[in-house]
C-alpha positions in Angstrom: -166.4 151.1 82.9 -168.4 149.4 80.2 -171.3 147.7 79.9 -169.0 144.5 80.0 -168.6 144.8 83.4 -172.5 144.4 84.2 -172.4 140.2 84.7 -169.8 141.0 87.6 -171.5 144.0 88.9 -174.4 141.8 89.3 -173.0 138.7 90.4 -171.5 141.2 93.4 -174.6 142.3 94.4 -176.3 138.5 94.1 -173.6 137.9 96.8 -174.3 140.5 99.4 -177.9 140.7 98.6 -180.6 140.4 101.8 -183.5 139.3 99.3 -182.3 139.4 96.3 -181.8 141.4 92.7 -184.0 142.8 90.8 -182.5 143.8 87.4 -184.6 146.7 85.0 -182.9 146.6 81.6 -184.2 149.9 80.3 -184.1 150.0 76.6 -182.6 153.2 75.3 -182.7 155.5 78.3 -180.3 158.6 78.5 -177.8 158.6 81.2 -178.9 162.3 81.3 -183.1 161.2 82.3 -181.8 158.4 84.3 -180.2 160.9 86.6 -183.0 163.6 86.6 -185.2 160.9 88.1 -183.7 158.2 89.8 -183.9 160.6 92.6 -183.7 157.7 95.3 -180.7 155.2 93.6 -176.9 155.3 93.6 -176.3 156.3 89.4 -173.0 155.6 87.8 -172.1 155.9 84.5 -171.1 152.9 82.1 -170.1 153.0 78.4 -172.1 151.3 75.9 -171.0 149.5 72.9 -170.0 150.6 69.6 -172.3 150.6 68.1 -174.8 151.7 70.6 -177.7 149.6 69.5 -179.7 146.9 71.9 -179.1 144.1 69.7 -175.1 144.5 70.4 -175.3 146.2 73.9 -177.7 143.7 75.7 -175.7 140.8 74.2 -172.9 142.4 75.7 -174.3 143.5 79.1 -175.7 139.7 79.7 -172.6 137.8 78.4 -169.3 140.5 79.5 -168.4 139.9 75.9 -167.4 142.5 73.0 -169.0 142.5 70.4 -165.9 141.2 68.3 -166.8 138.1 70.7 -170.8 137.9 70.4 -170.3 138.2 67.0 -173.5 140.7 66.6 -171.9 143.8 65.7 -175.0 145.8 64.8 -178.8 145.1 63.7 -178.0 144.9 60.1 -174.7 142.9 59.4 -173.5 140.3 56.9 -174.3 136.3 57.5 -173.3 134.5 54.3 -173.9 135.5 50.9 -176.5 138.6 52.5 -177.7 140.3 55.2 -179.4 139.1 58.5 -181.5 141.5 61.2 -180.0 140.5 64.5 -183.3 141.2 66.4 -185.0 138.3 64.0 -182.9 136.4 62.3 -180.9 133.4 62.4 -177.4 133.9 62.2 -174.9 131.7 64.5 -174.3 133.6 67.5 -171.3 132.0 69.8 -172.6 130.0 73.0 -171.6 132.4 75.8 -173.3 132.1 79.1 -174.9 135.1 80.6 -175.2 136.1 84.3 -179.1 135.4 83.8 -178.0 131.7 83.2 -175.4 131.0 85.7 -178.0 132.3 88.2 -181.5 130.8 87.0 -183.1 133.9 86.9 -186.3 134.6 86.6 -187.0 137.1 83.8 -190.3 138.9 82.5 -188.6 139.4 79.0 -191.8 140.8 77.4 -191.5 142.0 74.1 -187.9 140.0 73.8 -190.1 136.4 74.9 -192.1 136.9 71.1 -189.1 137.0 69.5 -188.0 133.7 67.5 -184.5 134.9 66.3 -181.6 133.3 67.6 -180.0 136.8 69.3 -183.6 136.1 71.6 -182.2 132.8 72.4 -178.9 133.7 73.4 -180.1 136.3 75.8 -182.6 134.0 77.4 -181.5 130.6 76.9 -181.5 128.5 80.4 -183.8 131.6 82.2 -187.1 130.7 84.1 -189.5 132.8 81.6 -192.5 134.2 82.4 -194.8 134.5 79.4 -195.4 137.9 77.8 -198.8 139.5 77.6 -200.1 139.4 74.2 -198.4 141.6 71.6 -201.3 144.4 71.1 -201.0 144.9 74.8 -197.7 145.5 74.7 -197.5 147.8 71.5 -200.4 149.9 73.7 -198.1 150.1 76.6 -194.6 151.2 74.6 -197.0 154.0 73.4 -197.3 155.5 77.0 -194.4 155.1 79.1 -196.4 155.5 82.7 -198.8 152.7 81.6 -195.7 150.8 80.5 -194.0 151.2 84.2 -197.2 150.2 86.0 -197.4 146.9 83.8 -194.0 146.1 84.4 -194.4 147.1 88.3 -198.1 144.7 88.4 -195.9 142.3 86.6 -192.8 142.4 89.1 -195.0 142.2 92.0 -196.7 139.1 90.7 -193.5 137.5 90.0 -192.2 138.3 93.7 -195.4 136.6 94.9 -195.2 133.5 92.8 -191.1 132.7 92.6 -190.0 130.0 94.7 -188.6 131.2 98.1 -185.0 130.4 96.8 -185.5 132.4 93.7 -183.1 135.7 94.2 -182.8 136.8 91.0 -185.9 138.5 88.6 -184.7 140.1 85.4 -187.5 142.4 83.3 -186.9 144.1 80.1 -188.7 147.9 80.2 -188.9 149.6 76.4 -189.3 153.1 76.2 -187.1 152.9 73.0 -190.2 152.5 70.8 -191.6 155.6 72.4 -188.3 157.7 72.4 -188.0 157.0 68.6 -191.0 158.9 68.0 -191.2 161.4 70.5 -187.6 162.1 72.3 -187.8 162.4 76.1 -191.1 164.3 76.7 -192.9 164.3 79.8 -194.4 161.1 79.7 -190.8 159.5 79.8 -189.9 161.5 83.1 -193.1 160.7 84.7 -192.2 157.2 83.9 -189.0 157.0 85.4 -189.9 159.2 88.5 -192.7 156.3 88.9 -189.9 153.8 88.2 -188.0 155.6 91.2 -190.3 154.9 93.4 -191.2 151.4 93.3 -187.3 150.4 93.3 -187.2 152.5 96.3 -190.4 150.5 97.9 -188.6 146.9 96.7 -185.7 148.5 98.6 -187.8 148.9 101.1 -188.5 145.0 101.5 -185.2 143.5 101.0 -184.4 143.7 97.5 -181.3 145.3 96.0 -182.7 146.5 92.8 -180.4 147.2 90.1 -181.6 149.4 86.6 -179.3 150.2 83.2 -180.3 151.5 80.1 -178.1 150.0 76.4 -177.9 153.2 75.0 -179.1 156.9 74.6 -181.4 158.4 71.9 -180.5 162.0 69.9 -182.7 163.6 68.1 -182.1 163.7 64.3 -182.7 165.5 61.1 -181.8 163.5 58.3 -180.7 165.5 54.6 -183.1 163.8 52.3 -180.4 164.5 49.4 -177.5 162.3 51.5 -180.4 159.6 51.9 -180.2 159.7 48.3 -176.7 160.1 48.0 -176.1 157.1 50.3 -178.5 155.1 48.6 -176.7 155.7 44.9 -173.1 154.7 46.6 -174.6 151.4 47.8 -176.5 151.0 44.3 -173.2 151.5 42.4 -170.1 150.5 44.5 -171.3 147.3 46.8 -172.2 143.9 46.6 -175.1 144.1 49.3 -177.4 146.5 51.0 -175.5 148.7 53.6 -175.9 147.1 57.6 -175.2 149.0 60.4 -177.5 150.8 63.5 -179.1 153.6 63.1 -176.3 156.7 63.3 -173.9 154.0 62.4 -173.7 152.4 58.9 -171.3 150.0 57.2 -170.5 149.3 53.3 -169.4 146.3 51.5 -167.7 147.5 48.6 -166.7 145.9 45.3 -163.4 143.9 46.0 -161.4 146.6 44.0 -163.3 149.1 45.4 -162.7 149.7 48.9 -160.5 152.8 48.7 -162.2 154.7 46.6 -165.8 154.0 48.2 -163.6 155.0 51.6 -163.4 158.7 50.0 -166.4 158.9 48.1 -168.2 158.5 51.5 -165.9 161.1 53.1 -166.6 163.3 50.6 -170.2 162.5 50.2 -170.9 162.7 53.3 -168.2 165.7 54.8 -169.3 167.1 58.0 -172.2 165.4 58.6 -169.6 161.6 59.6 -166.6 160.6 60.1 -165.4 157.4 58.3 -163.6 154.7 59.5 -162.4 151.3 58.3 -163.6 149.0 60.1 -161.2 147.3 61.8 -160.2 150.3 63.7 -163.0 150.3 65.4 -163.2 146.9 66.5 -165.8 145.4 64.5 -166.0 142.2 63.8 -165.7 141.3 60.2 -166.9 139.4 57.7 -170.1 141.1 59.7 -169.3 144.5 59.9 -168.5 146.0 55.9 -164.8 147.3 55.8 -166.3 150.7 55.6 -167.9 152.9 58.4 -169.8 156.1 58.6 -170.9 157.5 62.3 -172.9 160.0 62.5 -171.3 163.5 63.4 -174.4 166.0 62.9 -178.5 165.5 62.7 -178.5 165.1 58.8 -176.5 162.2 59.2 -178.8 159.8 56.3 -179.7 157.1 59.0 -182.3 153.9 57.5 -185.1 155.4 58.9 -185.8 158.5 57.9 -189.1 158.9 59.6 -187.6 158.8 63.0 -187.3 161.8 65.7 -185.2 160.5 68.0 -182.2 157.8 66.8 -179.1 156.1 68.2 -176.1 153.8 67.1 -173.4 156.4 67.1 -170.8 157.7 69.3 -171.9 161.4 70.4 -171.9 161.5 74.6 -176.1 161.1 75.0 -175.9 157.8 72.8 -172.8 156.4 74.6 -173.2 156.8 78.5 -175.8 154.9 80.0 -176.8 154.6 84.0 -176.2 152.1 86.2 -178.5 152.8 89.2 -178.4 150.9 92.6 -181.5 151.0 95.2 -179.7 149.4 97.9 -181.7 147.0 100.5 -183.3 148.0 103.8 -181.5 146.5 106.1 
């Protein structure tokens, strides 16, 4: 199963529900740390998307679409004449209805209500919001993942208080990915979740079915500074933009008459450390997606950031698998 199959997994448990749902959307939590504390919930595993980045995956996981549907193949991917960040920009993204729409949920979108962009739009579009606390509170609290969980808990609890008594349905969006980047899954992350645990189980515990997923895993990374170079000097020479992608995935838009032989330079550029793929083989969407595709395959992979500990976007096990978790009602 894939995270495609989230709308209907949800709209099955709005139907049997006592109280209602409460959805955590946990940004870039391992299946792994999901199932080392979630120590109370029913975990499953889903697939995420390729690549395994939130802009595609939550687009995905609200809609049921692919991205070859969404149309947001990545967070860096052709719109026009150049490139657009998914996360801010404005590209034309399809009008699919998510399972937050259909519903009317309520959602506590946080860091996702600042964004002006147009992917923000399509995620939220039709939702009852509640406003986000200012940004410099929220930067503090992606710094320390148990201050994080209590804010969202305080948050959640308010919302339960204040939502109308037909109002079944309260979506939040939690983001330890900032954290993870930086620092991997230390302890602060575990103590998180195990806090996490424990409040689903007490919503449980009054009559909500609360439901949490992740989009994607993090790896830790090591990237070669000579193929951050070397990558650099192909997109200089060969392409007609900047390279797109996500993180341990990147794409190329080559010369016209260049596509081949960019196809093996990067193979041999790059050797052990990817595998390379055309693009349509993979099911990306394209003009978006450039024709030509490197996944990571090894830590020195050259990712866009090279300052970064912990990075995602490929297709190694820890990126790809994400948890569903269930804390089933009280009856």
């Amino acid at each position: 199963m894939s995270l495609a199959e989230i709308p209907a997994l949800l709209e099955n448990a709005l139907g049997k529900a006592q109280r209602g749902v409460i959805v955590l959307a946990v940004d870039g939590l391992s299946s792994d740390v999901a199932k080392q504390s979630w120590l109370s919930a029913s975990i499953s595993t889903l697939s995420s998307t390729m690549p395994t980045t939130s802009a595609t995956a939550l687009l995905t996981a609200l809609t049921g679409a692919p991205p070859d549907v969404h149309r947001v193949p990545g967070t860096v991917y052709r719109n026009g004449s150049g490139l657009v960040h998914a996360i801010n920009g404005m590209p034309a993204i399809p009008d699919l209805p998510t399972v937050l729409e259909r519903h009317g949920a309520t959602v506590l979108a946080r860091e996702l209500d600042l964004l002006e962009g147009t992917w923000a739009h399509a995620l939220l579009r039709g939702c009852n919001r509640i406003p986000a606390p200012p940004r410099h509170k929220l930067t503090a609290q992606a710094e320390d993942p148990p201050l994080l969980v209590a804010n969202v808990v305080a948050d959640l609890d308010k919302a339960q208080d204040k939502t109308r008594p037909d109002a079944r349905f309260l979506w939040t969006y939690v983001n330890i990915d900032d954290h993870v980047h930086r620092h991997g899954y230390d302890e602060s992350v575990h103590e998180a979740m195990l806090r996490l645990d424990a409040h689903a189980s007490r919503w449980a515990a009054q009559g909500w079915t609360v439901v949490a997923h992740s989009d994607h895993g993090q790896v830790a990374v090591d990237p070669d500074p000579e193929l951050v170079e070397a990558w650099d000097a192909i997109v200089r020479e060969e392409c007609v933009i900047p390279s797109g992608g996500a993180g341990r995935t990147r794409w190329l838009y080559p010369k016209a008459d260049r596509l081949e032989a960019v196809f093996d330079r990067v193979a041999t550029t790059l050797g052990a450390t990817a595998t390379v793929h055309h693009a349509a083989d993979l099911g990306l969407p394209q003009p978006e997606a450039g024709p030509v595709v490197a996944v990571a395959a090894s830590p020195r992979f050259p990712i866009p950031d090279p300052s970064a500990k912990f990075e995602h976007g490929g297709l190694s096990r820890d990126e790809i698998d994400v948890p569903y978790a269930v804390w089933q009602a009280v009856q």
